[in-house]
Biopython code that builds the backbone (N, CA, C, O; Angstrom):
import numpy as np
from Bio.PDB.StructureBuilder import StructureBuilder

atoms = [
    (1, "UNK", "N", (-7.277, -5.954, -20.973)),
    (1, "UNK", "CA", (-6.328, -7.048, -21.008)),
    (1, "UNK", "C", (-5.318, -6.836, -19.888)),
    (1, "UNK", "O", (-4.563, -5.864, -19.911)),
    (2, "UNK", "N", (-5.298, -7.712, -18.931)),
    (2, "UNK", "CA", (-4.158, -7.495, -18.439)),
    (2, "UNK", "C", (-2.561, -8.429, -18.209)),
    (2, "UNK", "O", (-2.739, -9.611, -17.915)),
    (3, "UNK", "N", (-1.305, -8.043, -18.306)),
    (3, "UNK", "CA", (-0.115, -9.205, -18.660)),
    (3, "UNK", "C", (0.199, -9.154, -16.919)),
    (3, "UNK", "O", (0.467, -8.283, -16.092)),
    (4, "UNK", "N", (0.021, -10.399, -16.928)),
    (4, "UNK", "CA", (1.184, -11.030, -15.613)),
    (4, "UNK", "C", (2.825, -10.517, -15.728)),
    (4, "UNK", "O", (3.446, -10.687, -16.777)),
    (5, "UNK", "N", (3.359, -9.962, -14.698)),
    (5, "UNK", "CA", (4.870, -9.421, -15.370)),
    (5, "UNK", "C", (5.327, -9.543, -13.701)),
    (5, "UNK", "O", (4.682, -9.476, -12.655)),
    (6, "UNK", "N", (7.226, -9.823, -14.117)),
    (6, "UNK", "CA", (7.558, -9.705, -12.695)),
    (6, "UNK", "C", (7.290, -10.899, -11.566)),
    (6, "UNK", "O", (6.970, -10.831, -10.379)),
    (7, "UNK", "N", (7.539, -11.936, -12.385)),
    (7, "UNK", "CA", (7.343, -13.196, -11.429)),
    (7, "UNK", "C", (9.307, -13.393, -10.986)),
    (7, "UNK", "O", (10.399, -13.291, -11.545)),
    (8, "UNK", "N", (8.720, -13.727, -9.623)),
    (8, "UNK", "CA", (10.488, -14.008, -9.237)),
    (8, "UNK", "C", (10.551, -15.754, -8.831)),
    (8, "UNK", "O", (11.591, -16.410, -8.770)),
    (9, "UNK", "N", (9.226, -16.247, -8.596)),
    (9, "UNK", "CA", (9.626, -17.688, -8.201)),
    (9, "UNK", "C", (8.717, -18.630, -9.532)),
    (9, "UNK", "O", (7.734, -18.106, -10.056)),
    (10, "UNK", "N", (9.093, -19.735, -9.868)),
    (10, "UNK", "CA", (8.146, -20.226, -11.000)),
    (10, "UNK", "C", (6.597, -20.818, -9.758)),
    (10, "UNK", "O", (5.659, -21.477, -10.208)),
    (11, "UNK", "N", (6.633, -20.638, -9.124)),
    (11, "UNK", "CA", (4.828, -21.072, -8.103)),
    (11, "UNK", "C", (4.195, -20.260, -8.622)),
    (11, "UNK", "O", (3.111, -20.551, -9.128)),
    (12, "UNK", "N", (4.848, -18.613, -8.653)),
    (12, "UNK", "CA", (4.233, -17.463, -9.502)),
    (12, "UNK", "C", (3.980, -17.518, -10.641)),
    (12, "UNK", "O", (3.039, -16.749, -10.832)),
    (13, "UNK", "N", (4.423, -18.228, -12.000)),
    (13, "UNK", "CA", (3.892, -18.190, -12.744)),
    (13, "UNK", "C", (3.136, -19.324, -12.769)),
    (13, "UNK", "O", (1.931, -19.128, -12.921)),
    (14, "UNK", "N", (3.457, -20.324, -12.676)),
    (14, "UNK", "CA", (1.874, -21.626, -12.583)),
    (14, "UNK", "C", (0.658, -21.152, -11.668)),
    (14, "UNK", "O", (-0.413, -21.755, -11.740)),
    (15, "UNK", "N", (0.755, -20.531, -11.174)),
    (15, "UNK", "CA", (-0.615, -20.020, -10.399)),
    (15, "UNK", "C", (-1.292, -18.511, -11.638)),
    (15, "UNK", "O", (-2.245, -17.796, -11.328)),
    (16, "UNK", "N", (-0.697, -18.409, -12.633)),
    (16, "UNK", "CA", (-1.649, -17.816, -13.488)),
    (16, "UNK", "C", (-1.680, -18.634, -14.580)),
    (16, "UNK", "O", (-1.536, -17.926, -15.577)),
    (17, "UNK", "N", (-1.809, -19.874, -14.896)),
    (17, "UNK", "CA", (-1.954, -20.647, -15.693)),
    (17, "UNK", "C", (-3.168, -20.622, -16.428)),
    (17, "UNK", "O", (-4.308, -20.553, -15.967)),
    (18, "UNK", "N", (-2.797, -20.688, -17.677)),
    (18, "UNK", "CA", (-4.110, -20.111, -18.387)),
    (18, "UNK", "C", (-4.329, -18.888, -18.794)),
    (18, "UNK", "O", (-4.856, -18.607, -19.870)),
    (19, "UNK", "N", (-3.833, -17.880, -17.738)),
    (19, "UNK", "CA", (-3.224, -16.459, -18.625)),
    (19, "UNK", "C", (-3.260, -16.306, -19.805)),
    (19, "UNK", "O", (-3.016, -17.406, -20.301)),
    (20, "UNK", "N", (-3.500, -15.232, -20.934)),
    (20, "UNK", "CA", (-3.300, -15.133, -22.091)),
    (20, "UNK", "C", (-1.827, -14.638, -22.359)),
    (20, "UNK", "O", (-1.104, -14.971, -23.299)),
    (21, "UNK", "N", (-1.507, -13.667, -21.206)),
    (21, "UNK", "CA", (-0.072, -12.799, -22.020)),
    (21, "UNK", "C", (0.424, -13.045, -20.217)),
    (21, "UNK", "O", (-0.230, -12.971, -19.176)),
    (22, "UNK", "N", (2.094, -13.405, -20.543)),
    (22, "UNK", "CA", (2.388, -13.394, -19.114)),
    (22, "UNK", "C", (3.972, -13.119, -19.904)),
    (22, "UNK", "O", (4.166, -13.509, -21.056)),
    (23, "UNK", "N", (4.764, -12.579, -19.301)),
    (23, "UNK", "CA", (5.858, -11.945, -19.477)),
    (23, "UNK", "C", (6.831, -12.562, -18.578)),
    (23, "UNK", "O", (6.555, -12.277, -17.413)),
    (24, "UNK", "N", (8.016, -13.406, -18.700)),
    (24, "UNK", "CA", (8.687, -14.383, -18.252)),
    (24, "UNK", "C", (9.868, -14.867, -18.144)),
    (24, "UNK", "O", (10.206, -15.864, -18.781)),
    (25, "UNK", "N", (10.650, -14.245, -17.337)),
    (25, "UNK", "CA", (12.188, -14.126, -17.972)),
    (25, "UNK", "C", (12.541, -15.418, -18.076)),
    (25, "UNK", "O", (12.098, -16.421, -17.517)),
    (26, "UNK", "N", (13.482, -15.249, -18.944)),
    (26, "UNK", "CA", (14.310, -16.416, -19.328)),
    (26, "UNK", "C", (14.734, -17.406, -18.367)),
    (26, "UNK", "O", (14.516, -18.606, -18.540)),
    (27, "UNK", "N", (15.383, -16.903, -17.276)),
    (27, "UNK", "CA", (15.375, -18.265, -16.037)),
    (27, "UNK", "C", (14.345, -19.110, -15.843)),
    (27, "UNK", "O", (14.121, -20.292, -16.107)),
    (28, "UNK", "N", (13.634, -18.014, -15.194)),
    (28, "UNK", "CA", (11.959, -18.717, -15.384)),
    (28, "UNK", "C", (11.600, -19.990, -16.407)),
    (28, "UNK", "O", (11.147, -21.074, -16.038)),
    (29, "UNK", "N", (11.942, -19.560, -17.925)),
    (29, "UNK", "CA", (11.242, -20.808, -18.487)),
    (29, "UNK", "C", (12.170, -21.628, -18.611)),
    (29, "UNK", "O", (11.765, -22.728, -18.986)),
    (30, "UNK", "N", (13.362, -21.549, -18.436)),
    (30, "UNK", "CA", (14.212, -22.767, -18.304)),
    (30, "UNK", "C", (13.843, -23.752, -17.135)),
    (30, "UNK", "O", (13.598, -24.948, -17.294)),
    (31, "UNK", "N", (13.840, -23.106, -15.986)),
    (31, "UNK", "CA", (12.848, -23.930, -14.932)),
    (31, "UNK", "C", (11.541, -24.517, -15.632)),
    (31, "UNK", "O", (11.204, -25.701, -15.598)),
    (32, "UNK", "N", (10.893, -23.525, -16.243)),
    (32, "UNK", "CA", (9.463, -24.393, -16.690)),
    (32, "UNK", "C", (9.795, -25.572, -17.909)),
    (32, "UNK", "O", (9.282, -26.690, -17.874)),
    (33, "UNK", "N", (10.149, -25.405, -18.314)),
    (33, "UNK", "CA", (10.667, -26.392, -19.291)),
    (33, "UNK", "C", (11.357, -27.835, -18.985)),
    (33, "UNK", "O", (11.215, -28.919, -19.551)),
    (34, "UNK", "N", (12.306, -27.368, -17.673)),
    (34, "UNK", "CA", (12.304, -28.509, -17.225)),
    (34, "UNK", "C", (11.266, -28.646, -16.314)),
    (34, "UNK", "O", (11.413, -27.628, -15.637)),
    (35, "UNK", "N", (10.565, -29.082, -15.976)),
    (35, "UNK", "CA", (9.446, -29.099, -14.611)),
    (35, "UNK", "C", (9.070, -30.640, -16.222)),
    (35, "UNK", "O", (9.312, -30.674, -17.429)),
    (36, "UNK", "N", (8.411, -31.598, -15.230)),
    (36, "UNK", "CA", (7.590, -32.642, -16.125)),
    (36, "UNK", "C", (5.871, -32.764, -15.738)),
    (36, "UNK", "O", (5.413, -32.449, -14.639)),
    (37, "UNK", "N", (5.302, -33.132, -16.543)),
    (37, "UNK", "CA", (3.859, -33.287, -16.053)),
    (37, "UNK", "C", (3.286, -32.088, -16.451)),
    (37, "UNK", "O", (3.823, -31.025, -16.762)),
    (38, "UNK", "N", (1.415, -32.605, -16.363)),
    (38, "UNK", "CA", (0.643, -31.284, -16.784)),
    (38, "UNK", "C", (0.541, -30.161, -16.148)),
    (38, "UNK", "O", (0.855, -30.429, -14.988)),
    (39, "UNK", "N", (0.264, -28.967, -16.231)),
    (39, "UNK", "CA", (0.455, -27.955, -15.350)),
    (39, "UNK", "C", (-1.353, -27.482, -15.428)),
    (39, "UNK", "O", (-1.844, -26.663, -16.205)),
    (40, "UNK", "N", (-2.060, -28.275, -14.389)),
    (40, "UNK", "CA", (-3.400, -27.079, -14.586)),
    (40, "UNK", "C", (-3.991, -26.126, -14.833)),
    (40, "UNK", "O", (-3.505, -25.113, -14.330)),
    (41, "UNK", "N", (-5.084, -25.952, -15.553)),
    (41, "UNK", "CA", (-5.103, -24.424, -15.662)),
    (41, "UNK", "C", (-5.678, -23.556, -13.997)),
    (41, "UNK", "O", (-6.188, -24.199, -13.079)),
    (42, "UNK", "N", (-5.455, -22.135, -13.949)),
    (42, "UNK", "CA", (-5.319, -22.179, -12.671)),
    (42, "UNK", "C", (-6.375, -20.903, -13.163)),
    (42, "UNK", "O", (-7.128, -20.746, -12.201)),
    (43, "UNK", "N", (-6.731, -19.984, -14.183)),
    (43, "UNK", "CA", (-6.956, -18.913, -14.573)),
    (43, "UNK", "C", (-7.751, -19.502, -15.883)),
    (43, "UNK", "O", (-7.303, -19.876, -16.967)),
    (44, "UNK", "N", (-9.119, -19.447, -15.375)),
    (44, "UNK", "CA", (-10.015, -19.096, -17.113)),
    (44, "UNK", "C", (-10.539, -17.771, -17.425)),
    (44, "UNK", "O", (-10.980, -16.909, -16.665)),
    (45, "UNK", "N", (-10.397, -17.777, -18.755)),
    (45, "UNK", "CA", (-10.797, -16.222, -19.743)),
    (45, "UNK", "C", (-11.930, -16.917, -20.471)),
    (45, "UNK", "O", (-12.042, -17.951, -21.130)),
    (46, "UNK", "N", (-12.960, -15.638, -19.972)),
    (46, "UNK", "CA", (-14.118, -15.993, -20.900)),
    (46, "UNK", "C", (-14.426, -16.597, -22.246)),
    (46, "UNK", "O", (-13.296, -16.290, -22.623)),
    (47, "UNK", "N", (-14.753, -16.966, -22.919)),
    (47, "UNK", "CA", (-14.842, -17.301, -24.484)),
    (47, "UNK", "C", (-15.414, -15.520, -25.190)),
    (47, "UNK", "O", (-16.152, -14.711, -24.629)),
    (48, "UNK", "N", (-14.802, -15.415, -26.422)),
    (48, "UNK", "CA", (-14.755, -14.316, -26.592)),
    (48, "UNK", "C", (-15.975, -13.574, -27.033)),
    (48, "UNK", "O", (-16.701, -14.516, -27.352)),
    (49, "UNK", "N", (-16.423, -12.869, -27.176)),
    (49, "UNK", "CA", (-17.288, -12.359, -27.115)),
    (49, "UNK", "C", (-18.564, -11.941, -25.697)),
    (49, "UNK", "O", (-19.592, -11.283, -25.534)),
    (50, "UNK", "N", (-17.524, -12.941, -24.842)),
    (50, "UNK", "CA", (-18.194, -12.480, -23.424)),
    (50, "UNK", "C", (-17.705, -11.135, -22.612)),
    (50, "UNK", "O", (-16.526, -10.782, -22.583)),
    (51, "UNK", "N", (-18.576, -10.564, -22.078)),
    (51, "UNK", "CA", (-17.689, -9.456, -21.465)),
    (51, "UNK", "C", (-18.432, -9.414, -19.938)),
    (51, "UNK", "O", (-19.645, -9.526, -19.760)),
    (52, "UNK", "N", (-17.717, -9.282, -19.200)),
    (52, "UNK", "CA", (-17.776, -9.148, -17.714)),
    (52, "UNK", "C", (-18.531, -7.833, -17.537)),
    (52, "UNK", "O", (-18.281, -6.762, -18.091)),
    (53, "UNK", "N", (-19.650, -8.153, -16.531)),
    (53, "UNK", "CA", (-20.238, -6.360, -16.591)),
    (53, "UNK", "C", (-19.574, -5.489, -16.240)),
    (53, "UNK", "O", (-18.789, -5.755, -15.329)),
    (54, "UNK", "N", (-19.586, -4.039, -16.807)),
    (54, "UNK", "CA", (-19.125, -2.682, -16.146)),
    (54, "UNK", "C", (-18.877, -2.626, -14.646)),
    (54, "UNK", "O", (-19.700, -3.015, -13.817)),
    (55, "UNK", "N", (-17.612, -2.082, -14.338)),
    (55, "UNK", "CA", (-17.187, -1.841, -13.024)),
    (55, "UNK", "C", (-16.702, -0.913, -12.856)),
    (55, "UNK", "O", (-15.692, -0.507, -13.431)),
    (56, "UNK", "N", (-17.560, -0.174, -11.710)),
    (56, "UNK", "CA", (-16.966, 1.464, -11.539)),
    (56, "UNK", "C", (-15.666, 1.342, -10.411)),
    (56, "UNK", "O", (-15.280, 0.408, -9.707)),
    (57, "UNK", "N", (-15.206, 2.702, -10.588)),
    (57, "UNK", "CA", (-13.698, 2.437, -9.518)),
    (57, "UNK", "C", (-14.015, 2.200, -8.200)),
    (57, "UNK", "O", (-13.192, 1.584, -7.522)),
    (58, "UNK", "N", (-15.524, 2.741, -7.476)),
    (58, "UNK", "CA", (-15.600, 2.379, -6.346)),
    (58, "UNK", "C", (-16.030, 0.758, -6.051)),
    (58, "UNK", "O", (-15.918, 0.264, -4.929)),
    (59, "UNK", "N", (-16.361, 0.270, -6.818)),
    (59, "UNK", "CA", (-16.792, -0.906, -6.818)),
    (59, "UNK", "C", (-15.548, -1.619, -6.998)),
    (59, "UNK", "O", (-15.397, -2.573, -6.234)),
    (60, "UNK", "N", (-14.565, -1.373, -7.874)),
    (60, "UNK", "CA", (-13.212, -1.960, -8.271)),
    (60, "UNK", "C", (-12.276, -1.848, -7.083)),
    (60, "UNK", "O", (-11.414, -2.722, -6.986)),
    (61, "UNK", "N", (-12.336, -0.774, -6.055)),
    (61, "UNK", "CA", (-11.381, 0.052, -5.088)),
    (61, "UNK", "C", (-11.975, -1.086, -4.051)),
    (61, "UNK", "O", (-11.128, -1.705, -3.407)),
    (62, "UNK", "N", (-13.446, -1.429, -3.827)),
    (62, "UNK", "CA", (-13.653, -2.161, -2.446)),
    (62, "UNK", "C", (-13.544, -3.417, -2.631)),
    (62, "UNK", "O", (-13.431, -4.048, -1.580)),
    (63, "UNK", "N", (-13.529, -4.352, -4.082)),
    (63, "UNK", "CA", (-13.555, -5.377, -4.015)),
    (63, "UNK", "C", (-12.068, -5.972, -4.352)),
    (63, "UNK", "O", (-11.757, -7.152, -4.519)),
    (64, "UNK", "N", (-11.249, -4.816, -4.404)),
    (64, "UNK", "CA", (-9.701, -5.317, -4.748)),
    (64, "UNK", "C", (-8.983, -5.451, -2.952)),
    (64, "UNK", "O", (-8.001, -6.093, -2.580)),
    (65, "UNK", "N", (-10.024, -4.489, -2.065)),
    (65, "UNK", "CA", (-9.391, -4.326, -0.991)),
    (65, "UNK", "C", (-9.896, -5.899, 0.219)),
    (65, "UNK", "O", (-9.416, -6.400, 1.237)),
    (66, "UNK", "N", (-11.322, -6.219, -0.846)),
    (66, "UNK", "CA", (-11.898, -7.305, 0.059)),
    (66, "UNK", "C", (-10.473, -8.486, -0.329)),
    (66, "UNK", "O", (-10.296, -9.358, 0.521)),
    (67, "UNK", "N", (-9.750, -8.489, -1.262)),
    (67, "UNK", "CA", (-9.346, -9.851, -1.777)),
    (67, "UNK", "C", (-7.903, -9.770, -1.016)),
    (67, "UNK", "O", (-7.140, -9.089, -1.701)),
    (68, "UNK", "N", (-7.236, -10.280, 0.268)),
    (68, "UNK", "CA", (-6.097, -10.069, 0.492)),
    (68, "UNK", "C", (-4.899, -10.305, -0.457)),
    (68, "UNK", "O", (-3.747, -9.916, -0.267)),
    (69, "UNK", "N", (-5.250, -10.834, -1.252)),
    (69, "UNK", "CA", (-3.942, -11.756, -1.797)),
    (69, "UNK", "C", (-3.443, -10.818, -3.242)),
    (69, "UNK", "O", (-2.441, -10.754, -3.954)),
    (70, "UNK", "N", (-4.962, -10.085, -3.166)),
    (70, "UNK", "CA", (-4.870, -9.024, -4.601)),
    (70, "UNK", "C", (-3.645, -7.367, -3.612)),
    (70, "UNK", "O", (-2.703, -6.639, -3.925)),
    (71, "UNK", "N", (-4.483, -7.587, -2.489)),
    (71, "UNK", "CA", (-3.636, -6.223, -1.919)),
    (71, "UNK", "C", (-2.688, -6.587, -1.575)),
    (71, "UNK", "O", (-1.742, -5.948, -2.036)),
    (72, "UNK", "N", (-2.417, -7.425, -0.887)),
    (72, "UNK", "CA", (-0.779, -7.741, 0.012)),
    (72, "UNK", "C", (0.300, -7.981, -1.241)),
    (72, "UNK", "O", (1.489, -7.703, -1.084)),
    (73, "UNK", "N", (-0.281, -8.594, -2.668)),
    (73, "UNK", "CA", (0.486, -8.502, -3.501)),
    (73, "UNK", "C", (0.970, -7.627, -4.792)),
    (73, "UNK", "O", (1.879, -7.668, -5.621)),
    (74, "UNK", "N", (-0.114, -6.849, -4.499)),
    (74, "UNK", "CA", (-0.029, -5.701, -5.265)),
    (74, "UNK", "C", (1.068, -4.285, -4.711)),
    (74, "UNK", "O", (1.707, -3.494, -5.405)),
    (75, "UNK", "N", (0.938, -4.397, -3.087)),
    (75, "UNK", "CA", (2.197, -4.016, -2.215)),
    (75, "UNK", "C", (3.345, -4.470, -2.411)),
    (75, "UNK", "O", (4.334, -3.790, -2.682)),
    (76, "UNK", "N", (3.290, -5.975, -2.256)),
    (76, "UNK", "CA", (4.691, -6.345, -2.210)),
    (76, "UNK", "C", (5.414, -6.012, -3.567)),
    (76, "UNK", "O", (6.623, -5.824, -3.703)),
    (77, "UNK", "N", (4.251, -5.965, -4.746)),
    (77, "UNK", "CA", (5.444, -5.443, -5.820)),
    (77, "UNK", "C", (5.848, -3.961, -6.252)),
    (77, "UNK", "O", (6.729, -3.587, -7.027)),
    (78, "UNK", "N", (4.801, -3.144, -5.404)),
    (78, "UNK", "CA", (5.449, -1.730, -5.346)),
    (78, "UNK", "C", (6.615, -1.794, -4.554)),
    (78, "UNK", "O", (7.416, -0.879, -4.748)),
    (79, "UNK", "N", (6.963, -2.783, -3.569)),
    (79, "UNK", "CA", (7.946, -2.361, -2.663)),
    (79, "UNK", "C", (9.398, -2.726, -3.378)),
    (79, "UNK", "O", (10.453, -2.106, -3.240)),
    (80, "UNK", "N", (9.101, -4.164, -4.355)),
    (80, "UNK", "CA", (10.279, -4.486, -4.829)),
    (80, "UNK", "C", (10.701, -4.238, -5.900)),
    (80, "UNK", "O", (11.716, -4.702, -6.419)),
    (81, "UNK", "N", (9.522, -3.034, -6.585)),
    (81, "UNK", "CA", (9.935, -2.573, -7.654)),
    (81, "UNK", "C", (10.658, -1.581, -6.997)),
    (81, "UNK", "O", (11.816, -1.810, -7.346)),
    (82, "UNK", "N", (10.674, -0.419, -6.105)),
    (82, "UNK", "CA", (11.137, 0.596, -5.533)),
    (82, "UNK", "C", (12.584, -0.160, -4.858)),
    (82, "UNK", "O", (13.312, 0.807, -4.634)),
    (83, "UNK", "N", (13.244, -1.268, -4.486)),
    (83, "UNK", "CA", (13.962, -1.674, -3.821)),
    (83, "UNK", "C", (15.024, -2.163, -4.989)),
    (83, "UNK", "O", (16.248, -2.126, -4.871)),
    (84, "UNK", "N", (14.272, -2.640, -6.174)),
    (84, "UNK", "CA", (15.108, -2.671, -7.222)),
    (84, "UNK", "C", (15.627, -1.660, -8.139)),
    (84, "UNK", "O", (16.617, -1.729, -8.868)),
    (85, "UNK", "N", (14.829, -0.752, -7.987)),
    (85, "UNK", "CA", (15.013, 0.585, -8.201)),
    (85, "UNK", "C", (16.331, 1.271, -7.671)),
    (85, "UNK", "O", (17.277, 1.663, -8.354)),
    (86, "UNK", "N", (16.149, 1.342, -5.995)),
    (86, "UNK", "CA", (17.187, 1.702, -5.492)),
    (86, "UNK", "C", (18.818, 0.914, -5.774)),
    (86, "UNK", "O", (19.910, 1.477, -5.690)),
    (87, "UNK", "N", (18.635, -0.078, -6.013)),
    (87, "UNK", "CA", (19.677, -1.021, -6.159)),
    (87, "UNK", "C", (20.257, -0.567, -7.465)),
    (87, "UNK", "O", (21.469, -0.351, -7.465)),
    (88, "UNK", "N", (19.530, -0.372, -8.677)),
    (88, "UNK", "CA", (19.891, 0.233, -9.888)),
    (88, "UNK", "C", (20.585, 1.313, -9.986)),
    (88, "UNK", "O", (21.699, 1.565, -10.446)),
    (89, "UNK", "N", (19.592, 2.053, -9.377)),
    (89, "UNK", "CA", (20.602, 3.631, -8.958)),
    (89, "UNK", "C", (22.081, 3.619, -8.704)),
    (89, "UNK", "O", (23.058, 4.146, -9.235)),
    (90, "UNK", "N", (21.818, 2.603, -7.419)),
    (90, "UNK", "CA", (23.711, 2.350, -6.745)),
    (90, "UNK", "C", (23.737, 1.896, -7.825)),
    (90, "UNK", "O", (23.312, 2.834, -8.500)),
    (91, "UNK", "N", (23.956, 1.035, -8.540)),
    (91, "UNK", "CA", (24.837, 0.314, -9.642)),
    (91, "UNK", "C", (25.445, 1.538, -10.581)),
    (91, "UNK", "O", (26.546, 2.050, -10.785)),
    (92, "UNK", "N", (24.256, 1.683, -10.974)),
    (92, "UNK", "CA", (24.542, 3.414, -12.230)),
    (92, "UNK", "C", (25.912, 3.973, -11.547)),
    (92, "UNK", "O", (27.083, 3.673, -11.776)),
    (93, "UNK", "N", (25.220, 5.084, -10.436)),
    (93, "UNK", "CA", (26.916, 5.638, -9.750)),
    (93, "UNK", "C", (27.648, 5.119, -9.332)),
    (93, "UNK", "O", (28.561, 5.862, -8.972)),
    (94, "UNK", "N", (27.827, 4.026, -9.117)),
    (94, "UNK", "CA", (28.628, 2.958, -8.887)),
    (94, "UNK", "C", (29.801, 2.987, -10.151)),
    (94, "UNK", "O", (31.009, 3.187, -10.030)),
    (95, "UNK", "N", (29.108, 2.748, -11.257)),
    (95, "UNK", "CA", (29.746, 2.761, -12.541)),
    (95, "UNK", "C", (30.038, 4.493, -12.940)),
    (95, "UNK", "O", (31.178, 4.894, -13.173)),
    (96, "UNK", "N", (29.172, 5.143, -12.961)),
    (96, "UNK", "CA", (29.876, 6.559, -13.239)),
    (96, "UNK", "C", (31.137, 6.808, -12.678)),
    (96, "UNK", "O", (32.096, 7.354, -13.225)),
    (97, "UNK", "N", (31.013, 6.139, -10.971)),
    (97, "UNK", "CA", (32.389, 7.024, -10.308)),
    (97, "UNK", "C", (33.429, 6.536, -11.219)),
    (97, "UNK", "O", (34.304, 7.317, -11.594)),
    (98, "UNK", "N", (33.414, 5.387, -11.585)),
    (98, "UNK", "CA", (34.601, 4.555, -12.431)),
    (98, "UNK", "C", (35.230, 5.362, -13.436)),
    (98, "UNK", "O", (36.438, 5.365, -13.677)),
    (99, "UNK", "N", (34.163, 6.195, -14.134)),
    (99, "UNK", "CA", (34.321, 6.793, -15.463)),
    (99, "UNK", "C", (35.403, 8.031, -15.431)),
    (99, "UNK", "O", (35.661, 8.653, -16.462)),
]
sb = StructureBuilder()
sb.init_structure("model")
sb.init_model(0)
sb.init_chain("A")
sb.init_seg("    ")
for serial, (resi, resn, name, xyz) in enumerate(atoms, 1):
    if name == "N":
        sb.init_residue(resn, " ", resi, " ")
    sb.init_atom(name, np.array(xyz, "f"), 0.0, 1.0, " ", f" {name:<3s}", serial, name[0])
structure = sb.get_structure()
């Protein structure tokens, strides 16, 4: 199973439409909520009892690297998890020095 998490613009979450589990902050669905009209599905999940054949990691490692949009974005959110990271940090001692 995997959850969609960490969307910063709502394009990001309508482009996994259809998703089963997507994780969504609160801004986010206030935007979606207001938005009018149908939202396509953008993402189908098998009917259950189907299962996708076995995939070994080398097979998983070359075909994640064939898909740009899987790598360039799978980067960009290591970078802005690490950038939000850093930003947290300052905040923390930021607030300690106060103390």
């Amino acid at each position: 199973m995997v959850m969609g998490a960490s969307f910063r613009t709502l394009g990001q979450v309508l482009a996994l439409a259809g998703c089963p589990r997507l994780t969504i902050s609160p801004e986010l669905l206030e935007k979606l909520a207001a938005e009018q009209g149908d939202v396509p599905r953008s993402v189908e999940i098998p009917a259950a009892g189907e299962r996708p054949a076995p995939l070994d990691e080398p097979a998983f490692r070359w075909g994640h690297n064939q898909d740009a949009m899987a790598n360039d974005k799978l980067a960009e959110g290591i970078r802005r998890f690490a950038e939000d990271q850093e930003r947290l940090e300052e905040q923390i001692a930021e607030r300690l020095a106060t103390l």
